[in-house]
N, C-alpha and C positions, 0 to 999 in steps of 0.2 A: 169560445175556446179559451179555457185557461192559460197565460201565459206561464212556462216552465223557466224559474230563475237557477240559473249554473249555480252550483256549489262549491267551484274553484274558479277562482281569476285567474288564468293561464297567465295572461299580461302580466302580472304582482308577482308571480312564483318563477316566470322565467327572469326577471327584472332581479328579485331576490337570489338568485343563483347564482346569475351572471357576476353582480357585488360580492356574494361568497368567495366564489371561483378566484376573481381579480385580487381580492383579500388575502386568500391559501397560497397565490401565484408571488403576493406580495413580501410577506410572510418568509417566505423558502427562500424567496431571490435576497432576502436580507439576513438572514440565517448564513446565506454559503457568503457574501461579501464580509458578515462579520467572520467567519469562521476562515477564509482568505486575507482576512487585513493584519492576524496577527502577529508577532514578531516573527521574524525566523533568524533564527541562530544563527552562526557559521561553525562548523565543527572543524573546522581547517587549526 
């Protein structure tokens, strides 16, 4: 019986995601801190 080799490594694609994911999460959450760090005025 011939054996049938996968054509996706689930393991590699779920692994690759999860790093995407963590990356995009990374990314935004440094985005709004810079975007909250900068001065703010007083208009008093």
């Amino acid at each position: 019986m011939l054996h049938m080799l996968p054509l996706v490594d689930w393991t590699n694609g779920i692994i690759m995601i999860g790093i995407f994911g963590l990356v995009c999460v990374g990314l935004v959450a440094a985005l709004l801190i810079f975007m909250n760090s900068g001065k703010k005025e007083d208009d008093v």
